[in-house]
N, C-alpha and C positions, 0 to 999 in steps of 0.2 A: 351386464357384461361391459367393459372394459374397454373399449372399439378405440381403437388409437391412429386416425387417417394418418396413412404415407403414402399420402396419393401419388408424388412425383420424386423423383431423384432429386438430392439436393442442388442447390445452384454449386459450380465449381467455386463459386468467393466463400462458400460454406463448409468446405471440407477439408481446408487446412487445419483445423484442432483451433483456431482464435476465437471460434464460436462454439457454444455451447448448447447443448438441443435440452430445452424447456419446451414439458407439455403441458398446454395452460388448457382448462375448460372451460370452453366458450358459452355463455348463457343458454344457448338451442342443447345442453346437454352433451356435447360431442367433444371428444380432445384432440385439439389441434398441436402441430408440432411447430413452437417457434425460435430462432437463435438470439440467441444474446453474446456479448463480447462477455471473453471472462472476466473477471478480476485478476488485477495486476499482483505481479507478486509479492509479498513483504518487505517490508522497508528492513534495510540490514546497516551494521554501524559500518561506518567507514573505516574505522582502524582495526577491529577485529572480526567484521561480520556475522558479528551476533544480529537477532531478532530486536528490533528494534519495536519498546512497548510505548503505549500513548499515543500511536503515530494511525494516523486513518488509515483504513485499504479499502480504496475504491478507484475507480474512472476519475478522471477530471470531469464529466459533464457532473458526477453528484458531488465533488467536493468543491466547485464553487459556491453552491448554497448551504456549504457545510462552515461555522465560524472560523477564522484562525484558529482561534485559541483549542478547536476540538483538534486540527489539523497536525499538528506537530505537540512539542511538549514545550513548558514554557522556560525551561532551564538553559544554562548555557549551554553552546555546539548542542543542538539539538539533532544534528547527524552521527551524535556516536553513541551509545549507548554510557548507561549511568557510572559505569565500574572505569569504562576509558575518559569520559570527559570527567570527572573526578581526579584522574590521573595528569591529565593535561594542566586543569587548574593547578596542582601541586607543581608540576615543572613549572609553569609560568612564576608562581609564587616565588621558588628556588632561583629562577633567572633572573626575576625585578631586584629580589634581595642582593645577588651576587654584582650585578651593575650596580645598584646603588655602593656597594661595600668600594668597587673601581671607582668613583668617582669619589671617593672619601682622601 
């Protein structure tokens, strides 16, 4: 059978929703009820707030022993997604051209 102790009322720092109730089983067989912070929520682009892929979702305490390179993507603005920094490069390319044509 299944015994799931809730021997005490949560602490009040617990019961905002920022923690998550994981029941982990303890070696003696018995499952204890313990919180954890959630996961943060998905990285979104800056200019269309799409889902932002390549990019970690976790805490800061695990993505410090996570490398850069897993951490973000390694392309240019790596805060917009692939469809708008695609976009961006094309204006930039259009704008270098049209100055360089001003200074002709």
């Amino acid at each position: 059978m299944n015994e799931i102790s809730l021997e005490n009322m949560p602490a009040p720092n617990k019961k905002s929703g920022r923690f998550r109730k994981v029941f982990v089983r303890t070696p003696g067989g018995r499952n204890r009820l313990h919180y954890k912070k959630r996961k943060p929520s998905k990285a979104k682009c800056a200019q269309c707030g799409a889902l932002l892929k390549g990019v970690a979702r976790a805490r800061a305490s695990r993505l410090k022993n996570i490398p850069k390179t897993k951490k973000r993507p390694e392309r240019p603005y790596p805060n917009l997604c692939s469809r708008c920094a695609r976009e961006r490069i094309k204006q930039e390319k259009i704008y270098s051209q049209n100055k360089k044509d001003d200074k002709k």
